[in-house]
C-alpha positions in Angstrom: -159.6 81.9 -120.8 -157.0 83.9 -119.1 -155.6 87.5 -120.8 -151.7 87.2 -120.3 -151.1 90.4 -121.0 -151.2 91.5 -117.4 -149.8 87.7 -116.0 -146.7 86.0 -116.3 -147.0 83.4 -118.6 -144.5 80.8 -117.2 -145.9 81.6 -113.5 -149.5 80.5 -114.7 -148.5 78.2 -116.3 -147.7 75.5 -113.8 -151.3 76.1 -112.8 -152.9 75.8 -116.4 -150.5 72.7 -116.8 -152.2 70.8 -113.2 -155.6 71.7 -114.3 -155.3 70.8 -117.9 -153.9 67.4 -117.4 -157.2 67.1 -114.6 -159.3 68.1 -117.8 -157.9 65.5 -120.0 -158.0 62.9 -117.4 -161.6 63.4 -116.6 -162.5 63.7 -119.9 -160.7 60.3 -121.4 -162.3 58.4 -118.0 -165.5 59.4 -119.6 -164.7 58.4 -122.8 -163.3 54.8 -121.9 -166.7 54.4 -119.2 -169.5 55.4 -122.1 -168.0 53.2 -124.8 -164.9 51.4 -125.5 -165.3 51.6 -129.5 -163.3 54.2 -129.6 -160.2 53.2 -128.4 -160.7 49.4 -130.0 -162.0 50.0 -133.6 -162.1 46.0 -134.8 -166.0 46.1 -135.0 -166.6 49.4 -136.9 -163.7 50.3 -138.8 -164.0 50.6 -142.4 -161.0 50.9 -145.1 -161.1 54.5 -146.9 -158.7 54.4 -150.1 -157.6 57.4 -152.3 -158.2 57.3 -156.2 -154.8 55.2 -157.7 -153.6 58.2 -159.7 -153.9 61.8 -158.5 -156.9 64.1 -160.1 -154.7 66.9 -159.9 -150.4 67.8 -160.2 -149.0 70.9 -160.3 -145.3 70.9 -160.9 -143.1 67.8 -160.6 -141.1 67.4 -164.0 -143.7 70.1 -165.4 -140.8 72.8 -165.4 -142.5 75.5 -167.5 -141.8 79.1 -165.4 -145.6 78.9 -163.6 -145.3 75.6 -162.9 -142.2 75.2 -161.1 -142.2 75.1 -157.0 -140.1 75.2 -154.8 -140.5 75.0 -150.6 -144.3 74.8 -150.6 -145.7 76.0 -147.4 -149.5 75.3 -147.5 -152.5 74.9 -150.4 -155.9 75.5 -150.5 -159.1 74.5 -153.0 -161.3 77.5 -153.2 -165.1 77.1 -153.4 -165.1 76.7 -157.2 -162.4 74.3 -157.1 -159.6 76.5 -157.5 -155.8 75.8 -156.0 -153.9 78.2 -154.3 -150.2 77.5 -153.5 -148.7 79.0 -151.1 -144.4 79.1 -152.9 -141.9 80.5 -150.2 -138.9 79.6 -153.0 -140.7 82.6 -155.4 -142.7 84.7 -152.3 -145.5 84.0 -154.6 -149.2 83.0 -153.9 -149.6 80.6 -157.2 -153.3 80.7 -158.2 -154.4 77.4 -160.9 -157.8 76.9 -162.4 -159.7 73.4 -161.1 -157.8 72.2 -163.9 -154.4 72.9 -162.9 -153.9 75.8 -165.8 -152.1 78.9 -163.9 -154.2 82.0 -164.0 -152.2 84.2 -161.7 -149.5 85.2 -159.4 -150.3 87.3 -155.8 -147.4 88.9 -153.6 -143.7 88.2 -154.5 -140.5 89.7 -153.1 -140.2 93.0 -152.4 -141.6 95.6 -149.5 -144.4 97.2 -151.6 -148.4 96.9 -150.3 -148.9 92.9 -151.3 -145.5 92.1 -151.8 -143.4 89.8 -149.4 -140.6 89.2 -147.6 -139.2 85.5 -146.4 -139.6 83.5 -144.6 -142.8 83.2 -146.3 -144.1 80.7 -143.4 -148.0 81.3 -142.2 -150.7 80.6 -145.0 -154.9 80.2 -144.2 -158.0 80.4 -146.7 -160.3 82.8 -144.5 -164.3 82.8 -145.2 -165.0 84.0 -148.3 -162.0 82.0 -150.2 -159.8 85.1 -149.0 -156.0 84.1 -148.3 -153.7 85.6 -145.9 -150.1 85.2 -145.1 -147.6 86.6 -142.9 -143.9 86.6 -141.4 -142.2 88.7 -139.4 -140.9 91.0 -142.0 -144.0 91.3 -144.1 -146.5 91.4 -141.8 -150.3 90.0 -142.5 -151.3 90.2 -145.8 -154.9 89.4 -147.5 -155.7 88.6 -150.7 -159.5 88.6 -152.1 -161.0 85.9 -153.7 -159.4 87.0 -157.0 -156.2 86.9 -155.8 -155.7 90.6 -155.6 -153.9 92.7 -152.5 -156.8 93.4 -149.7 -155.1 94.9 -146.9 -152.2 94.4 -144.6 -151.6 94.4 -140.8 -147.9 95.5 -139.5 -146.3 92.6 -137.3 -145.9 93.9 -133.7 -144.8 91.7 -131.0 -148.0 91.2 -128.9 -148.0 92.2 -125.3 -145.1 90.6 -123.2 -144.2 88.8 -126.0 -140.9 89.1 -126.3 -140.2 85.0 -125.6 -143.1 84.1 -127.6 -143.0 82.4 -131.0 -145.4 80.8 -133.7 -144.9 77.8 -135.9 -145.4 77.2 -139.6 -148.7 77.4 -140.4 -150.6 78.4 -136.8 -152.7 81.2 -138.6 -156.3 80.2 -137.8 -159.1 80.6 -140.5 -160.6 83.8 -138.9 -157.4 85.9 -139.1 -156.0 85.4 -135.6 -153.3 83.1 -134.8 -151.5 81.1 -132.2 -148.8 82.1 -130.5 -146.3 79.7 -128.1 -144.7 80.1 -125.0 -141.8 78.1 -123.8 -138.0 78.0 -122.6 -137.0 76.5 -125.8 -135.3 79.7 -127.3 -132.8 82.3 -125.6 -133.4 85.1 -127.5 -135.8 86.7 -129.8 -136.4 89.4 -132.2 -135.5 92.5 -129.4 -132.9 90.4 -128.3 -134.0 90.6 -124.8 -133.2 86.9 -122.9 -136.3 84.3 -122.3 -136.0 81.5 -120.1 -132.6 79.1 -120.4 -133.9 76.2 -122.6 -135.2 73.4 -120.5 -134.9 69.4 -120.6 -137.6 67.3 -120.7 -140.9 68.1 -122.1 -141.2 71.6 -120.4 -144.6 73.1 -120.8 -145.2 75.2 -123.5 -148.3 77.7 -123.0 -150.3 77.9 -126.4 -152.2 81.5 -126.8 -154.4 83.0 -129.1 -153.6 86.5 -130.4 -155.8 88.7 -132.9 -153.6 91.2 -134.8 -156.3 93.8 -136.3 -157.4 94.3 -132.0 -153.8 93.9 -130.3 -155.7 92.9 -127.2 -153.3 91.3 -125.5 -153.1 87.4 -125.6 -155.6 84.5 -124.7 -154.6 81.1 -123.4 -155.9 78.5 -124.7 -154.1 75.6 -123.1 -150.8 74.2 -121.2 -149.2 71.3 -122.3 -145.9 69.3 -122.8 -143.6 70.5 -125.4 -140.7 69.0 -127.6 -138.9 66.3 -125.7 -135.3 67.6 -124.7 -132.2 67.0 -123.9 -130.3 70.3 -123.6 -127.9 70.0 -125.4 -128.2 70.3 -129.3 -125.6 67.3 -130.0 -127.7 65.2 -127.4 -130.8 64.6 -129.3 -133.9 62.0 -128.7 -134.0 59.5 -131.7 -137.9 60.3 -132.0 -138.8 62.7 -129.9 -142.1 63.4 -128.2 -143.7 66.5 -129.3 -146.7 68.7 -129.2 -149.4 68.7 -132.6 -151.9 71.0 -133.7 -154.8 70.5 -136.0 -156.8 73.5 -136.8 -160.1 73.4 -138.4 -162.9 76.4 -138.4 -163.6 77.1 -134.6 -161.7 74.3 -133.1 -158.6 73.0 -132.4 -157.3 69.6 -131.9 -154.1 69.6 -129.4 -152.2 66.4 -129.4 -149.3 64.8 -126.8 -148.0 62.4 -129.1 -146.3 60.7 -126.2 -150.1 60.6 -124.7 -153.1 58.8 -125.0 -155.5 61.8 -125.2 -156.3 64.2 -128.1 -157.9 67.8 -126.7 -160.4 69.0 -128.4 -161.0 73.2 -127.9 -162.5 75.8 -129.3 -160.5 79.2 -130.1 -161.7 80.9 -127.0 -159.9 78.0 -125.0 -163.0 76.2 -124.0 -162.8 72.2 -123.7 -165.5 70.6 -126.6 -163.7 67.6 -125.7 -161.1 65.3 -125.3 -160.9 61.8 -127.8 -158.9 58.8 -127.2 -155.7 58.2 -129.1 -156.2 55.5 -132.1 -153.0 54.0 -132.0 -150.8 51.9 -129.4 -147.7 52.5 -128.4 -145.2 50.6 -131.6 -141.8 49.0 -129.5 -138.7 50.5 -131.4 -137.0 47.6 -133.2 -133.5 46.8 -132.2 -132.1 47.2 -135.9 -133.5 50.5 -135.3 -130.9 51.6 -132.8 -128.1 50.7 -134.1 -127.5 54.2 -135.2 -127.1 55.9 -132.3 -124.6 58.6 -133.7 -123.7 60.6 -136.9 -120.9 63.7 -137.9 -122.8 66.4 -138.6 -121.6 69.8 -140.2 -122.0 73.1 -138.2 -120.9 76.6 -139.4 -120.7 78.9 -136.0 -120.5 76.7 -133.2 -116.6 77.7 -133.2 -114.6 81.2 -133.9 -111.5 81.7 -135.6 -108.5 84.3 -134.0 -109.8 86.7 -136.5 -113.3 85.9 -135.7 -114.6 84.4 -138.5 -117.2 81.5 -138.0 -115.7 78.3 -138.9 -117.1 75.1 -140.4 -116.6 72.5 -138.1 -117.9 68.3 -137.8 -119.7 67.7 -134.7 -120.9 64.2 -133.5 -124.2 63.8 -133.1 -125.5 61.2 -130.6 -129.3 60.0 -130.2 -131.4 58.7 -127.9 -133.7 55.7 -128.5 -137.2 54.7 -126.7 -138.6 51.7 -126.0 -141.0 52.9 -128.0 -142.1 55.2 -130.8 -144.6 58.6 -130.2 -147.9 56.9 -130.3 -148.4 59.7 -133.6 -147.4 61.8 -135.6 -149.6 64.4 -137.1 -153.1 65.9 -136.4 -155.2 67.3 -139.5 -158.6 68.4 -139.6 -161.3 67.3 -141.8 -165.1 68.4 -142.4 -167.9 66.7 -140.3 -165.9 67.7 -136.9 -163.3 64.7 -137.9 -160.0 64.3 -137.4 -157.1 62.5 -139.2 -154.2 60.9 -136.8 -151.0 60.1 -138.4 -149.9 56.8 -137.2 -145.8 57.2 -136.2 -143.7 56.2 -138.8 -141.6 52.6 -138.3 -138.5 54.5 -139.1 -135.2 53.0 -138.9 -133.2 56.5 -138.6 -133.6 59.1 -136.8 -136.2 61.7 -137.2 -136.0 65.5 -136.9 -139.7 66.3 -135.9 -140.1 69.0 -138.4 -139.3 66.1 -141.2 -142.5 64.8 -140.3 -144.7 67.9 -139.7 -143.7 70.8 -141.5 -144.9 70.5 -145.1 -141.6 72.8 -146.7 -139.1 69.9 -145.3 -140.7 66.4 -144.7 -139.6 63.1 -145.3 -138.9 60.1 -144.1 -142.5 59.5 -145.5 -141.0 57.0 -148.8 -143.2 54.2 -147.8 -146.6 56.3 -147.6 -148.5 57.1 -144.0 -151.2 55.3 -142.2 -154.0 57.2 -140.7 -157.3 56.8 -138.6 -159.9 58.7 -138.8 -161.9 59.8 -135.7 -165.4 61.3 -135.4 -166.6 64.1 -132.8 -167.0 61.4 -129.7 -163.7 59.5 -130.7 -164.9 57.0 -132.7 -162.7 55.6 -135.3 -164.4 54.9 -138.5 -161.8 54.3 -141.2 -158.2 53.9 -141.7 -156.6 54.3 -145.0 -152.6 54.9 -146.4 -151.4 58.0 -148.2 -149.0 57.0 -151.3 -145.4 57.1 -150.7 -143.4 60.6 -150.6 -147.0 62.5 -150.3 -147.1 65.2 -147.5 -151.3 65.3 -146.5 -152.3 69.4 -146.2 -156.1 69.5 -146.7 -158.8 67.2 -146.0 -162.6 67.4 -147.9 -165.3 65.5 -148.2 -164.3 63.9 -151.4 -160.9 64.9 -152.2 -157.1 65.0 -150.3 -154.7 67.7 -150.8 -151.4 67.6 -150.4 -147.9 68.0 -151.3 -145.4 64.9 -153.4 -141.8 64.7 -153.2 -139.8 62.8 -156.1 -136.8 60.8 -156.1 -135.2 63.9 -156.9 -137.0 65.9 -154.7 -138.9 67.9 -157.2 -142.2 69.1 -155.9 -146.0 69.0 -156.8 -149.3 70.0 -155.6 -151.6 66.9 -156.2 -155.1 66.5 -155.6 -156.7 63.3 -155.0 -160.2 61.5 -154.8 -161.5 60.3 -151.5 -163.0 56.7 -151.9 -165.3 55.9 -148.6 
């Protein structure tokens, strides 16, 4: 664990990235040496199901006023079986009965203690069935268990943090959250320059930072970011990119170009690393056959009086031999871990289409996942339904997020058959 508030992030970082990739090795040789189950599941793997129909939908064609949703960002089952739904389209925190009856509302638009501002992005249950959210404009909010305003936390940019940034949904169940450091962005919120974007898969420096102590920033690991090309009309076809899976007191850090999963806790000590349940999938040829599209950009271009103009741009991809060995990493009870298989698309995929839950797609024919325990073994497989975005894992249930043919959306909750 190193404090980068006194470092500089992208000078330690090309020692974090040798070392970390000498953890991972290490690690995975003593995986494959102890037991080979793990990486060929033939003789143990068992076929988990969900129930045909979902237990639970929120919204969909229901369009009654509490019912309607619109960019959900992240749900949550409370202890007593209670759904919370996270709504950037309202700024609302939509509370339901295990039922699926609405009970309440929490936050909405405005700058008033519990109220929000969008992007309404970063959503966690905390112990206790306590929610909090933030964004930059807001700051962190809590709720209590009964949905009511707790207590708020300003947002500050953390120590050197200027060229730092956090994805949807890095807020980690005990209040802190992850923050990322790469050369991916020019500028920030202060407007001060970061690092010129890089090509590649330039390393990306993932930290830990705890707003209510503002004690600088821990790193918790180097590795390889989004695959790049460096120029924003020059894009991969399905590119490489770096996963998170966050469960209570752990993380699960995922290459999905790699063969290796890292397993850490939120201090930035190794638990472990497990073994990858997937091989690499070759890219079909009738898959590259679309290796360009006209796109439309407003602001690339000025006008004489300087007004932004609307322009079409062509957009060219690049295609692998073959696809990210996976797509998504998401926690489960028991120290488990789900692993998205990649997708046999046959157009190109914008990674957040596949990973952030306000904008997927590209998921019309379901997903296949494996299921691995704490030493890597895979004990089950199973395959989501079609157009249904996976956000919470229990014992006996899924949670998640559906997409219709008219992209209407609704919370549904489903059994877990084992």
């Amino acid at each position: 664990m190193s404090a980068l508030n006194h470092l500089s992030p992208m000078s330690s970082a090309h020692r974090l990235v040798a070392a970390q990739f000498l953890l991972l090795a290490s690690a995975l040789a003593a995986t494959s040496c102890g037991d080979e189950a793990g990486l060929d599941p033939a003789d143990t793997l068992s076929t988990w199901s969900l129930s045909e129909e979902p237990t639970l939908v929120i919204g969909g064609a229901d369009e009654r006023e509490d019912y309607l949703l619109h960019k959900v960002v992240g749900v949550a089952r409370l202890g007593d079986g209670r759904i919370v739904v996270a709504d950037e389209g309202s700024l609302e925190l939509k509370y339901y009965d295990p039922e699926g009856k609405h009970l309440l509302d929490a936050g909405g638009p405005g700058e008033g203690p519990g109220e929000l501002q969008p992007p309404l992005s970063y959503f966690t249950r905390l112990p206790g069935d306590s929610i909090l959210v933030a964004s930059w404009r807001s700051g962190f909010i809590r709720f209590g268990p009964d949905g009511r305003y707790a207590s708020s936390i300003p947002y500050e940019l953390p120590p050197r943090g200027r060229c730092w940034y956090f994805e949807d949904n890095d807020l980690l169940p005990d209040g802190s959250f992850l923050l990322r450091y790469s050369g991916i962005t020019r500028f920030t919120d202060t407007h001060e320059p970061c690092p010129e974007p890089a090509t590649g898969r330039p390393p990306v420096v993932i930290g830990r930072y705890v707003p209510a102590t503002a004690m600088g920033i821990d790193t918790i690991a180097v590795l390889p970011g989004s695959e790049r090309t460096g120029d924003p009309f020059n894009l991969h076809a399905y590119e490489k990119d770096l996963v998170v899976g966050i469960a209570p007191g752990r993380l699960y850090l995922g290459d999905t170009g790699s063969d290796t999963i890292l397993v850490m806790n939120f201090h930035g000590d190794t638990i472990g690393a497990l073994p990858v349940p997937f091989e690499p999938a070759p890219v079909p040829a009738d898959a590259r056959e679309k290796a360009f599209e006209d796109v439309t950009v407003t602001g690339l271009h000025m006008s004489d009086a300087g007004e932004r103009l609307t322009t079409t741009e062509r957009m060219t991809f690049i295609y692998s031999d073959h696809y990210p060995r996976y797509a998504r990493l998401v926690a489960a009870p028991r120290d488990r871990v789900w692993v998205m298989a990649y997708p046999p698309l046959k157009e190109p995929a914008f990674r957040f289409e596949l990973t952030m839950a306000s904008v997927f797609r590209r998921l019309e024919g379901g997903a296949w996942w494996r299921v691995l325990d704490h030493d890597g073994l895979v004990i089950a497989e199973l395959r989501t339904p079609p157009g249904f975005f996976v956000l919470e894992v229990g014992d006996e249930h899924v949670l998640g997020l559906h997409k219709d043919e008219l992209e209407r959306e609704s919370v549904r909750l489903y059994r877990l058959i084992r």
